[in-house]
N, C-alpha and C positions, 0 to 999 in steps of 0.2 A: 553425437550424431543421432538422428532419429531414428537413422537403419545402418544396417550395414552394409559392408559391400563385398563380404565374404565367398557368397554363391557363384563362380561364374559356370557357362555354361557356353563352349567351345563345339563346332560342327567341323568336322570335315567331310566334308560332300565328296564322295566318292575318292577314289583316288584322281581325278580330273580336277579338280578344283576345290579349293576347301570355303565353304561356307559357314558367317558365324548366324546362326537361329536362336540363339535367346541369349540375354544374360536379366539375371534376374536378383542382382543383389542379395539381400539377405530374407526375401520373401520366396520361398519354397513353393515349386507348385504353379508358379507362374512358368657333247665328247670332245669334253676337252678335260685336260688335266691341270691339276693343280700341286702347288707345293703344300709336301707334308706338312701339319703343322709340329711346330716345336714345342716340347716340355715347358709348361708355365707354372708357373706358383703362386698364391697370395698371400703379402705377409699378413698374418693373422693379429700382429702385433701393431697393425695400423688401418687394418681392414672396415675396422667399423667406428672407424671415430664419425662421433655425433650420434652415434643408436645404442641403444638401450638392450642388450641381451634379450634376444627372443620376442623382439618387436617389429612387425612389418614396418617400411620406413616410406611413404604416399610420396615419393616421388617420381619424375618423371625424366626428362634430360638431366636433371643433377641428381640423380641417383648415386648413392657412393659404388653400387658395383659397377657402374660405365664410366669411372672417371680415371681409372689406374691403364697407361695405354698398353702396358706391359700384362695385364693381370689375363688369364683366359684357364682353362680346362690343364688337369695334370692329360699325358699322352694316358691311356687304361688299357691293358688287355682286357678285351670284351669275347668271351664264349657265347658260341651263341649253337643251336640245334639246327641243324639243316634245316633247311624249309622245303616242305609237303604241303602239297592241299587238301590239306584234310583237319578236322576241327582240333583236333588234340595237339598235330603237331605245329598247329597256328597259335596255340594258346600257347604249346610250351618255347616258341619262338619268341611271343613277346613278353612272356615273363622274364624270358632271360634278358632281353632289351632293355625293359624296365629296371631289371637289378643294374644292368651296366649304366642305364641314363643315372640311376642313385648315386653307383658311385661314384661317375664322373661330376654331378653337381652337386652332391651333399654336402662334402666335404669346402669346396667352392661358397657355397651361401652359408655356411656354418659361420667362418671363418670372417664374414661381416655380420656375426651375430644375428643373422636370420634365423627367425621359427623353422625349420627346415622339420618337415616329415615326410616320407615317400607320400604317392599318391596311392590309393587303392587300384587296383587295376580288378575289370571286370571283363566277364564274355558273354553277353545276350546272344541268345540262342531261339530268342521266339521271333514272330514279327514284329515287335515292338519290345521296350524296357522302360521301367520309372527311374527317375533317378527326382532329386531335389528340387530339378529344375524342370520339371514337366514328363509328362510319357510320348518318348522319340518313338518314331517310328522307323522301320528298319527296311531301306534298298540300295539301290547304286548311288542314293545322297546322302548314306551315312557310313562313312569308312572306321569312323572316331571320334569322341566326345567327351567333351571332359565339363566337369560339374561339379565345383566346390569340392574339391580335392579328390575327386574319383574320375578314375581312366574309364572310358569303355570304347572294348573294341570289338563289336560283331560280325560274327566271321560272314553273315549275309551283305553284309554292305565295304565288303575289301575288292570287289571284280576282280577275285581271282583268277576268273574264266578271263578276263582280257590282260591282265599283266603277270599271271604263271609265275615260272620260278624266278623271281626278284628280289631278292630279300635287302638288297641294298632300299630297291623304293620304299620296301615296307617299313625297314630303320629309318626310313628320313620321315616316313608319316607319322610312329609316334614317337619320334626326337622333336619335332612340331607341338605336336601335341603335349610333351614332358614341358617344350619351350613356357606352354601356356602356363604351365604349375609355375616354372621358375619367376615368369612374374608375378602373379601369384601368392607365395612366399614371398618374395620380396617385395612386395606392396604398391608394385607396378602396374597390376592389373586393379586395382580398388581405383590408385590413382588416375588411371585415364579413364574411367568409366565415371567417378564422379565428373570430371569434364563431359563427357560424353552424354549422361543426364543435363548437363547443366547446359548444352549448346543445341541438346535434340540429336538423337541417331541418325535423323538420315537428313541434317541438315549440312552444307558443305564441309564445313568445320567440325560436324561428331562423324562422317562419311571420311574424313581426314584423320582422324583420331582412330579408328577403325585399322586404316592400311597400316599406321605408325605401329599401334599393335600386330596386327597379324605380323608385318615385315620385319621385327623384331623377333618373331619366336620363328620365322624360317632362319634368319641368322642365328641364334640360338641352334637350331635342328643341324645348320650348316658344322659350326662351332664341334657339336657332339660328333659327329660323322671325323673330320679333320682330326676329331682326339686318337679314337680308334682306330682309325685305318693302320695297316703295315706295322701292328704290333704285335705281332706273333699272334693272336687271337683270328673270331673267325671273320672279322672286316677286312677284305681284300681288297684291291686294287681293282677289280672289277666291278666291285660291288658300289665302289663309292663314284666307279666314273657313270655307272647306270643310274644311280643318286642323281649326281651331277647333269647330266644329258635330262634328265626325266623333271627337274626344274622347268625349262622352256614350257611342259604343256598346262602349267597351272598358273591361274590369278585370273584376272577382271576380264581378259580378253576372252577366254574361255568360258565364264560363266557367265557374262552380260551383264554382272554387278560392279558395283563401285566400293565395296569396302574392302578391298586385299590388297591393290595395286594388279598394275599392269603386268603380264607375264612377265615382261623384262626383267621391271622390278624385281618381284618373287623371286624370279633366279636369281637376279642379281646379288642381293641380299643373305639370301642362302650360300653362294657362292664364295661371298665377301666372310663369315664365318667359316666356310669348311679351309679357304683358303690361308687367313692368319688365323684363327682360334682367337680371338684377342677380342673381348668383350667391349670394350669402348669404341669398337668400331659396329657394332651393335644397335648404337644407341641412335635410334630412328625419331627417337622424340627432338632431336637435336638438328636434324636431315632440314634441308629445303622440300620446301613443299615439291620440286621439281624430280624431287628422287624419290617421292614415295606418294606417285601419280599412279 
């Protein structure tokens, strides 16, 4: 290849709606309830037939990790720090998030012989930050960002002031945003953005290619929520139905753009993970175009 497609570079616009603002390949610079999900496993011993150890694998709907209908997230007890709003104990809130997103999908993408390394997690504290893929600027339309395997998450752009003590919405924004790593790693994210160059971003087909992804790493976010809940850790049953409710106010309705899908959707999707945990039901690359409008 000429370039690569290493870099991406992930928005989430506030807590109202998540917006993606670049990706930049390998050029730098540029209330209702649900059922628990149940204990899953992947045998390791069939996981990754056809990949190569420690090799991203550029697919899309035939992905080997969306093809096992049984395969999804072990259950984890997740510890987590109260949530304060205040910078210190926001940072130490989602570091602990972050350790628990690791171990619930490390072990997960390992296990089909995926390059698997945590993400870097960061906390910009100015009005802006650089990162590989340009210098973001930092308000209400920047909650979260990820860039070529680093997290950032500034504590100016979470609107604390409008969603206070939540910490269940705050685990679903970056179980979202871990979503984006997991494809990622798994070579999900190289693959639909080489499509994505190759059709045009904002043409209906890369504007399609767009929701496939986003709607993908809310089910992924859903997915991580469903693992944790009700496991003796600090995910509660309130936490994950405010998660859940708090689905409805994001996607394309909300933001007047076209690459997330419709609110519906977004919850939908999200919902369809916290509800089975079951990765093949995940796979958005696979969906009618009618479901991921």
């Amino acid at each position: 290849m000429a370039f690569t497609l290493s870099a991406v570079a992930v928005l989430l616009a506030g807590l109202v709606v998540f917006v993606v603002v670049s990706r930049t390949g390998g050029h730098p610079g540029s209330g209702t309830s649900a059922v628990s999900a149940s204990p899953t496993s992947v045998d390791s011993g069939n996981a990754g037939s056809g990949a190569v150890a420690g090799e991203k694998i550029l697919e899309l709907a035939d992905h080997p990790i969306l093809q096992d209908p049984d395969a999804g997230l072990q259950n984890i007890v997740c510890d987590l720090p109260g949530w304060h709003s205040d910078q210190a104990a926001v940072e130490a809130f989602f570091t602990a998030a972050d350790e628990c997103l690791n171990q619930a999908w490390g072990p997960f993408l390992e296990a089909y012989h995926l390059p698997f390394l945590p993400p870097t997690l960061h906390f910009p504290t100015g009005t802006s930050f650089t990162t590989a893929c340009g210098t973001i600027a930092v308000g209400v339309a920047t909650a979260a960002y990820y860039c070529d395997n680093n997290l950032y998450v500034p504590y100016r752009g979470l609107q604390i002031d409008q969603y206070g003590d939540n910490p269940g919405v705050y685990l679903a924004l970056i179980a979202h945003e871990y979503g984006h790593h997991v494809q990622e790693v798994a070579g999900i994210m190289d693959a639909v953005w080489q499509q994505i160059y190759a059709v045009g971003q904002t043409t209906p087909a890369g504007l399609e290619l767009s929701r496939r992804k986003e709607l993908q790493a809310q089910c992924f976010s859903g997915m991580f929520l469903g693992a944790v809940v009700d496991r003796g850790g600090s995910v509660t049953r309130e936490m994950y139905a405010k998660a859940w409710r708090d689905q409805d106010t994001r996607g394309d309705n909300t933001s007047g753009s076209n690459d997330h899908g419709t609110n519906a959707h977004y919850a939908a999707w999200w919902r369809k993970g916290a509800q089975y945990n079951r990765i093949a039901q995940c796979n958005t690359f696979s969906a009618p175009s009618s479901a991921v409008s």
